[in-house]
BARO-503855 format. One record per atom (N, C-alpha, C): x, z, y. Coordinates in steps of 0.02 Angstrom, whole numbers, plus 50000, padded with zeros to 5 digits. Layout:
N
XZY
...
END
This chain:
405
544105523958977
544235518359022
544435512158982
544165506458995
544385500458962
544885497358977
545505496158931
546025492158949
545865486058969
546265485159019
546345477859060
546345471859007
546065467859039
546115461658983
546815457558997
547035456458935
547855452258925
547495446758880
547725440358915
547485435758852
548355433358865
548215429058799
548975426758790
549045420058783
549595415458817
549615409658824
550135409458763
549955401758743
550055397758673
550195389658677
550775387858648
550875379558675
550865378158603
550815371358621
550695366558557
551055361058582
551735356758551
551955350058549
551315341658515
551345340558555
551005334158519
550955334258453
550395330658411
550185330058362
550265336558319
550315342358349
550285348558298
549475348858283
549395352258260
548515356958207
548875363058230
548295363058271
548105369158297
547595375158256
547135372758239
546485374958176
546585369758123
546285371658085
546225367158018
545225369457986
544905362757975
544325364457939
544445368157889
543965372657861
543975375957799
544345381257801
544765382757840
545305388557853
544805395957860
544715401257826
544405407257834
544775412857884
544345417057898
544575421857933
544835420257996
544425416858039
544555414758110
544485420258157
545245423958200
545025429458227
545265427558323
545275420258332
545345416758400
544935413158401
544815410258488
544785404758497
545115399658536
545025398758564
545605396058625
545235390158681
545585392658741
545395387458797
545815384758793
545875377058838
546575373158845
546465374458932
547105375258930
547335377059002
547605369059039
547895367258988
548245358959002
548325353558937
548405348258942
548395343958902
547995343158857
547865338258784
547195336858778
547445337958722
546725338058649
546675341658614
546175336458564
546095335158502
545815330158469
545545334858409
544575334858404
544405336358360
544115331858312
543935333958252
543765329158192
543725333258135
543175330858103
542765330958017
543125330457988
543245333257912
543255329357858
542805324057826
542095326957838
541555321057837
541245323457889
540965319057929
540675316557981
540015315057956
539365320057958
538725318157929
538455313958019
538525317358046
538225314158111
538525312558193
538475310958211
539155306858263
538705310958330
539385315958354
539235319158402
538955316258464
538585321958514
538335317558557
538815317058620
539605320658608
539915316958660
540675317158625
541405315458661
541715312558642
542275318658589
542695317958562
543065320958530
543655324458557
543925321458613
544425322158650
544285328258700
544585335258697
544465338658744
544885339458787
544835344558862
545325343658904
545345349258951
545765353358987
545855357759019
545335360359048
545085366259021
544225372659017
543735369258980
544145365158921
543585364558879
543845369358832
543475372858780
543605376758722
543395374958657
543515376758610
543505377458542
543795380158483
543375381858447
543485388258367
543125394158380
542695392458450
542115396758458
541705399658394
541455393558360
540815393858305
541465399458270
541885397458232
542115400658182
542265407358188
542505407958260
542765414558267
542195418758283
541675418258329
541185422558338
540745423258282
540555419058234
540075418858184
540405421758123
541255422858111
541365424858074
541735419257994
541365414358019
541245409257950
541835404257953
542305401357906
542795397957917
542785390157958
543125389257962
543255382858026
542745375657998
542435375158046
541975368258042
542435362558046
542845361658084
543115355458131
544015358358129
544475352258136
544975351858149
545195350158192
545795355158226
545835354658315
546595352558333
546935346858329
547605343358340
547895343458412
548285344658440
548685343358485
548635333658515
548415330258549
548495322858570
549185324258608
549245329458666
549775329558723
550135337258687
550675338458726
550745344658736
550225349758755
550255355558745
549715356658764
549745363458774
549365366758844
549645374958831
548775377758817
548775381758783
548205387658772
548115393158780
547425394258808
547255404158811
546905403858742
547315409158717
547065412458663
546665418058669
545985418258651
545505423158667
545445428358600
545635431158549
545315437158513
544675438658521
544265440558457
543555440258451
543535444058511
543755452558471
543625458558511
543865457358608
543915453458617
544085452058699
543515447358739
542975446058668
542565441558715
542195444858760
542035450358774
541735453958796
541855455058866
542385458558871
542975458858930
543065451758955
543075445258910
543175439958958
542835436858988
541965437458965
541435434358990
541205439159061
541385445559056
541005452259098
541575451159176
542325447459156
542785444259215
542385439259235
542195433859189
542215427959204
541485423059188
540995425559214
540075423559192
540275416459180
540735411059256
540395406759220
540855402459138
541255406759115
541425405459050
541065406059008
540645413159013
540105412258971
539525407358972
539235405859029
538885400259030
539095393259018
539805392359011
539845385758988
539755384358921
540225390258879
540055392758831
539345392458792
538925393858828
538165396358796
537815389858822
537945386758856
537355380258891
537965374658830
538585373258827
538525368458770
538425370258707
538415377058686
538075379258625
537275376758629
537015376758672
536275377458656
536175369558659
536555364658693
536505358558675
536645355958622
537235358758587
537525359458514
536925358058469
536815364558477
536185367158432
535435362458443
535335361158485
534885355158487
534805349358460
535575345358475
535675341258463
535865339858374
536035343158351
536225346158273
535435345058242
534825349658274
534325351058247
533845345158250
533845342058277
533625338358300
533925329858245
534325329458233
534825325558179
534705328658127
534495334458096
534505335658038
533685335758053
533145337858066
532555335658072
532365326358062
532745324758104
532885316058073
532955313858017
533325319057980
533695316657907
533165319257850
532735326257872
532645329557822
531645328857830
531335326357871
530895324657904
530735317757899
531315313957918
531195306557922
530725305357998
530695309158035
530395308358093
530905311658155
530675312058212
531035314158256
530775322358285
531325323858294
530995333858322
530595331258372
529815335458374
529085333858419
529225342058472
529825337258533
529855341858587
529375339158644
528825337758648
528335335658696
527535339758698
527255342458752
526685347758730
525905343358700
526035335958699
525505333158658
525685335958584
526175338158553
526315339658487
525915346058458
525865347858494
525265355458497
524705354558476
524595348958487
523615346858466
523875345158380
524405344058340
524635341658291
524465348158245
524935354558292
525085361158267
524335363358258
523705362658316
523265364858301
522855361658262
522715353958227
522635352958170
522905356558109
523475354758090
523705359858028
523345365758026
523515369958063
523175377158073
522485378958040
522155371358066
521365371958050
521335369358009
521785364457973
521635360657894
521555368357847
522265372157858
522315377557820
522075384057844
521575383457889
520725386957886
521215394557911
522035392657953
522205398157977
521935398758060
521175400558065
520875398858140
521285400958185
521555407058190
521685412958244
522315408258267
522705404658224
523185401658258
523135393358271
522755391258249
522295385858274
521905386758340
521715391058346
521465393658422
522065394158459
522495396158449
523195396158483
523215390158526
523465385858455
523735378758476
523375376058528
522565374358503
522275370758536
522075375058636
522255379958636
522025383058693
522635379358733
523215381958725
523875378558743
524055370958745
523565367658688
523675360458715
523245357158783
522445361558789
522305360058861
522635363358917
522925367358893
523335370658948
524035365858985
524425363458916
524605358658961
524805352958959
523975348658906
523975343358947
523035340358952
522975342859015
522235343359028
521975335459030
522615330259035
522105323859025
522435320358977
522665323958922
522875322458849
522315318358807
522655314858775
522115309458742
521415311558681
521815319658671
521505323058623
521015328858644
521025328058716
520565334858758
520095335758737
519605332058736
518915331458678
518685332658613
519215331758574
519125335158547
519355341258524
519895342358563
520245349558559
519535351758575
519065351758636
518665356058661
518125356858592
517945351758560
517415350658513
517695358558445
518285357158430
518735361858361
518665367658393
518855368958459
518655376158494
518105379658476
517635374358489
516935377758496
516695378358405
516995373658362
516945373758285
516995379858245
517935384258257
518125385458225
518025394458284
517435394458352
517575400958368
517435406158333
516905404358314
516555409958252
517105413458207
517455408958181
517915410558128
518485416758142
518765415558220
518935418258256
519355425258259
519375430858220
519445436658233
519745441658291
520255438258317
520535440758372
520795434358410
520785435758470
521215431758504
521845434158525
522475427458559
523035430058567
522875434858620
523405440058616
523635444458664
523945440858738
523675440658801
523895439458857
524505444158867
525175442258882
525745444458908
525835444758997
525975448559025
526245447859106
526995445359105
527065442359149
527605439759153
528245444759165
527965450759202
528485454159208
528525458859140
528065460559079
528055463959053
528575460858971
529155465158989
529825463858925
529365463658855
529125470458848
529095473858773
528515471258754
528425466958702
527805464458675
527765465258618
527175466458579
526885468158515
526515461658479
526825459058423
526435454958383
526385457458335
525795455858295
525385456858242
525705450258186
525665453758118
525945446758068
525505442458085
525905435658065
525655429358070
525275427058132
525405431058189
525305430758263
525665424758282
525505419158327
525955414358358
526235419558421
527095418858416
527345421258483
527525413158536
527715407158501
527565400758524
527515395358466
527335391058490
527325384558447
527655378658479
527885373658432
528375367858472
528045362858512
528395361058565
528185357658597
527735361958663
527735367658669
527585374358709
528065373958765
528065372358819
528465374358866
528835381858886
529175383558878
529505391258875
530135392058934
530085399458959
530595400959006
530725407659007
530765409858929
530845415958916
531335413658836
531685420358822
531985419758759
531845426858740
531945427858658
531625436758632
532035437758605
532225444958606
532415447858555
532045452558521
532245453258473
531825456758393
532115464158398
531555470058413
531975475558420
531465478358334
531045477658320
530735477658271
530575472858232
530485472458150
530065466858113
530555461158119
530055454258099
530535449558095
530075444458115
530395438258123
530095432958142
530095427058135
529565421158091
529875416558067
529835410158125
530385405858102
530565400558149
530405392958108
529975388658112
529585384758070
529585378258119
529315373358076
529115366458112
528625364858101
528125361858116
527475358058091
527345349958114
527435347558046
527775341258046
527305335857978
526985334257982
526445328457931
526105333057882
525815338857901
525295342757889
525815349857821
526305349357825
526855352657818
527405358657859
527205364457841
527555370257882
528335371157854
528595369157897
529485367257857
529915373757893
530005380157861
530175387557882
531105382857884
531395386157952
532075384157979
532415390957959
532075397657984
532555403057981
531895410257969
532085414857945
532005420857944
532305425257993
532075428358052
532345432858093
532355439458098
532735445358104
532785451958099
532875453658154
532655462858169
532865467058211
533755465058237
533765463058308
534445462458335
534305455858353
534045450158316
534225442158327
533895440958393
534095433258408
533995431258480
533715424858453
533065423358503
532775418258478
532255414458538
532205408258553
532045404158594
532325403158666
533115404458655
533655402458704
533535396058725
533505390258672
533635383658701
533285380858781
532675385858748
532005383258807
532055385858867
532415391658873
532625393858925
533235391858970
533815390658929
534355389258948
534115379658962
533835374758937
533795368658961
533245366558992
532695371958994
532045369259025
531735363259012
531975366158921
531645359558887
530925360658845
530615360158828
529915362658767
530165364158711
529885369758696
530115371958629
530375365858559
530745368658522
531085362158479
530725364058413
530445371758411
530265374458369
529645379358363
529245384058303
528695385558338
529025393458309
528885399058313
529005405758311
528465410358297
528275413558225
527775417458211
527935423058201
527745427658201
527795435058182
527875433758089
528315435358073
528355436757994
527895441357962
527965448658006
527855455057997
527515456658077
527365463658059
527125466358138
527875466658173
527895464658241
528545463958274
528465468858331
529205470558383
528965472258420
529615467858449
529535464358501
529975458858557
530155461358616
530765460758648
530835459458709
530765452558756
530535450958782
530475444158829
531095444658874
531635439358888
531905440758936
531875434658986
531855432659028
531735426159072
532415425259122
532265420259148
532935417859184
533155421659230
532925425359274
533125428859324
533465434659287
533145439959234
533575444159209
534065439759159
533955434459120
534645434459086
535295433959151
535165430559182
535645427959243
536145436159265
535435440559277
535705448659282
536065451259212
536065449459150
536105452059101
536845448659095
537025443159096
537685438959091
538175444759144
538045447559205
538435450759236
538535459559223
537885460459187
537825467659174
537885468359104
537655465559073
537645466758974
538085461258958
538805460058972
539305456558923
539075457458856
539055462158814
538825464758751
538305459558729
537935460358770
537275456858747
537555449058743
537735445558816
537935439058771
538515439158732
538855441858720
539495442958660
538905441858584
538335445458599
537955446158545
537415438358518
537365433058579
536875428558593
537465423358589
538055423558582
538575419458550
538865420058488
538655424958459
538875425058418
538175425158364
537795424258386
537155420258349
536785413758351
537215409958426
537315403258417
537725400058387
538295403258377
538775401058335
538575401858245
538255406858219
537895408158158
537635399558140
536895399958200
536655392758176
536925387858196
537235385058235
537905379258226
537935379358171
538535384758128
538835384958076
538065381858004
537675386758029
537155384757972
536985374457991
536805376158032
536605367458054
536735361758018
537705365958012
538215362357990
538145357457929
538015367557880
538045369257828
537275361657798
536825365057846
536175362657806
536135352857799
536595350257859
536525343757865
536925341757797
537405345357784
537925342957730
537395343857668
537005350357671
536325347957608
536235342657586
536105341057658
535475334157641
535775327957617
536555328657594
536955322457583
536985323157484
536745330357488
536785328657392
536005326257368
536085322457343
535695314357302
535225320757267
535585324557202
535165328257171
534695333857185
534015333857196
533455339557226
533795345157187
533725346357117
534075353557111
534565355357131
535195350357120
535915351557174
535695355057242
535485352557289
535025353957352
534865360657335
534655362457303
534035371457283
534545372757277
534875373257242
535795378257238
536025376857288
536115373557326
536755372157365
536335378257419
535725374957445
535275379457504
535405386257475
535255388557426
535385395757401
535785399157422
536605396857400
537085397157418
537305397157501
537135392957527
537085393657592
536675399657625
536265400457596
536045408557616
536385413957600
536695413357553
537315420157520
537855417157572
538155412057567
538835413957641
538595414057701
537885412557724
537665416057784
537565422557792
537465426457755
537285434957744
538005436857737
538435431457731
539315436857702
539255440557660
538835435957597
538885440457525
539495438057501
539915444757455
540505442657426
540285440857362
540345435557333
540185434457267
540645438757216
541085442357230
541815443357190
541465452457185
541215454457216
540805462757217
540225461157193
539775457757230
538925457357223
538685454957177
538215457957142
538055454357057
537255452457102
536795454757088
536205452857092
535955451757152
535385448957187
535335449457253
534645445857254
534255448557321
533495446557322
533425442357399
533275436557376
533065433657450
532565435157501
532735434357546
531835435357587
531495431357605
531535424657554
531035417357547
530795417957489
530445413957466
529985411857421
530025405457381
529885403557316
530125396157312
529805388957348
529115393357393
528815385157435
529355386457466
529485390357530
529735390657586
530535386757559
530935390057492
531475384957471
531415377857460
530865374557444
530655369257439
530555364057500
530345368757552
530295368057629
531015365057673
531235371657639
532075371157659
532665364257657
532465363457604
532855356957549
532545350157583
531945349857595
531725343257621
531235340757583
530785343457528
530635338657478
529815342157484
529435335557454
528855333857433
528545337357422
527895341057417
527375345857369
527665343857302
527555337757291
527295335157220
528235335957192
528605333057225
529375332457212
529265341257203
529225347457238
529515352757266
529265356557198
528635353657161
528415357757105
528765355657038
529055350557060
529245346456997
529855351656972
530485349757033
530875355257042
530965360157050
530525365557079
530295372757076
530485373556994
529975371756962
530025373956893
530535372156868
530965365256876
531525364756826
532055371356861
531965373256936
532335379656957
532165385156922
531655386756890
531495393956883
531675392156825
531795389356792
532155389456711
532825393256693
533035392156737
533815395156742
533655403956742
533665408056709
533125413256678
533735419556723
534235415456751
534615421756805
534115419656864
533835418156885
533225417356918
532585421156914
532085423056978
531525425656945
531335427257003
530515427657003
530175428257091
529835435557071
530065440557099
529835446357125
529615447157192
528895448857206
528675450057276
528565444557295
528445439757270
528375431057329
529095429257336
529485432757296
530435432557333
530905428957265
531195425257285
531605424657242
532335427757213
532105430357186
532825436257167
533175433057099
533965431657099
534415430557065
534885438057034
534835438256952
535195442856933
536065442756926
536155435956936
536935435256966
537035430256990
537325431557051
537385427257109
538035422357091
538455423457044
538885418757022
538615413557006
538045414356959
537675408156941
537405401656994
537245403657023
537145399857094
537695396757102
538095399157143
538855397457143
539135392057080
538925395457043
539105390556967
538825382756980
538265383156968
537665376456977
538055374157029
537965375557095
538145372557163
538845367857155
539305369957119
540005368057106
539845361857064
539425363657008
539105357756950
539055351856986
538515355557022
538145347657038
538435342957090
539195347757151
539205344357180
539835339457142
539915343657093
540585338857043
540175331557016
539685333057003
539375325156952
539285322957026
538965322457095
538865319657150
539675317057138
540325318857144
540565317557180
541165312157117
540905314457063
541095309456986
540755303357015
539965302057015
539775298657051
539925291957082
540115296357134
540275290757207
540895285857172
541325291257154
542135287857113
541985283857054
541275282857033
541115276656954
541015272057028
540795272557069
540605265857104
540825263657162
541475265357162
542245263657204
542375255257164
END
């Protein structure tokens, strides 16, 4: 039988710190029950899309505590102030009382997360995230530059699908009829009611700018999460058995922000609005599990926008590295060697930079001879080294700034 849930109330006098950025081992979070509450950066890469000041059933230390990863943001007392203190292990029990906590929870996470991605796509792109289904006719160019038909047939089927008096209909229809031959299979038709779906590698499960009202989970294989953006496939994330993936589109009934391929052969669950809605009241677990993987990429979001602020491209390749080792919760202080499950384009992808820039730097990366690509993978024989560099470079960045004070 499950013990009753006890949460525990917590006051704060004016101007106390409540959280502190950078602080590890976050094992709360807290609602405010009363009085108001002031968050803030140490650096501020991008100016939120609403105000700082929170206020009675707003929450925060979500990201840190569910994701595991130390504090993003610093959380001060403005008023007195009383708090529910939530414990990881109680989120469960508190969402399965209280759905719509979890949905407030999960609908400003997924705006979070939009809004984050979408700003660092700005920064790292120089263009704006292509959430509109004319963007599809874009995806199915690329596809066909790089003579990948089967998913070029994708795109372009889906861009008359939905937008039949799109400026590009014509010749979507003309590339159809070009590239059918080439053809080998077409996509697999899904039923709407049917959960369990099977993709084949390098299968489109969607592409951006796709209208969606389903989100998956990965019960097999993996799945990559990519952009296609000035004839450039810019890989966002690597996905595994357990992850949750194309929430946003569901939860805002907005077009995909992103496009989603089979890595490997996969096998998916589809879940759509009517069962998540059932799933929030019946599988607490499950969103305990879909918060605490929005909170992951927040934290990464975070992580990756602060990338894009070091000047030096190799700085950048270490730093991204690194950011993949405290996303996995590698201990550097145990773990000597370790193998990624990218490649050095896809790192090159990552960072923001050029073909011509990405080769330049590729190679001055692979010099560093604790380095070395096994399998298409980049595998490091000590992960300190990384760590090492990353510290380097952000020391001369930050020597730097202080010559020109």
């Amino acid at each position: 039988m499950t013990a009753p849930l006890q949460l525990a109330f917590v006051n704060f006098t004016a101007a106390s710190y409540i959280i502190v950025e950078g602080k590890r081992n976050a094992d709360r979070f807290f609602i405010i029950r009363s009085g108001k509450v002031k968050l803030s950066k140490e650096v501020q890469i991008v100016a939120e899309e609403s105000g700082d000041i929170l206020g009675p059933g707003d929450f925060f230390g979500v990201v840190s505590t569910m994701s595991g990863h130390s504090h993003i943001e610093t959380a001060q007392a403005v008023t007195d102030v009383t708090l529910i203190s939530v414990q990881k292990d109680q989120f469960s029990q508190l969402i399965q009382k209280n759905a719509p906590v979890a949905m407030k929870i999960i609908m400003q996470f997924s705006k979070r997360m939009r809004y984050l991605d979408e700003a660092l796509t700005r920064i790292t792109l120089k263009n704006n995230a292509a959430e509109d289904p004319s963007h599809i006719f874009n995806v199915g160019e690329y596809y066909a530059k790089h003579n990948q038909y089967n998913q070029a047939f994708y795109a372009y089927q889906k861009y008359i699908k939905y937008c039949p008096n799109g400026e590009n209909v014509q010749n979507t229809v003309e590339r159809l009829k070009k590239i059918a031959p080439y053809v080998k299979n077409t996509q697999q038709i899904f039923k709407p009611d049917e959960m369990i779906r099977i993709y084949s590698k390098d299968q489109i499960v969607f592409c951006e700018g796709e209208p969606g009202d389903e989100l998956f989970i990965i019960q097999k294989g993996s799945v990559k999460i990519i952009k296609i953006t000035e004839n450039n496939e810019i890989l966002l994330a690597v996905l595994k058995a357990g992850d949750i993936f194309g929430e946003m589109a569901l939860l805002e009934s907005k077009p995909r922000a992103a496009g989603a391929v089979a890595y490997e052969n996969c096998q998916l669950m589809a879940v759509n609005r009517e069962n998540f809605q059932q799933m929030i009241k019946t599988q607490p677990q499950l969103i305990a599990r879909l918060t605490t993987l929005l909170s992951e990429r927040i934290w990464l979001l975070y992580r990756q926008l602060a990338n894009t602020q070091i000047n030096e491209p190799l700085g950048r390749m270490y730093d991204m590295l690194q950011i993949q080792l405290d996303k996995k919760k590698i201990d550097i202080n145990t773990a000597t060697n370790f193998s990624f499950d990218f490649g050095l384009k896809e790192l090159v992808n990552m960072v923001g930079l050029s073909q011509g820039d990405g080769s330049i730097y590729g190679k001055k990366l692979m010099e560093n001879r604790t380095l070395q690509i096994m399998n298409d993978k980049i595998f490091v024989k000590d992960i300190k080294e990384i760590v090492k560099q990353n510290a380097y470079y952000k020391k001369m960045q930050q020597l730097g700034k202080s010559r020109t004070l």
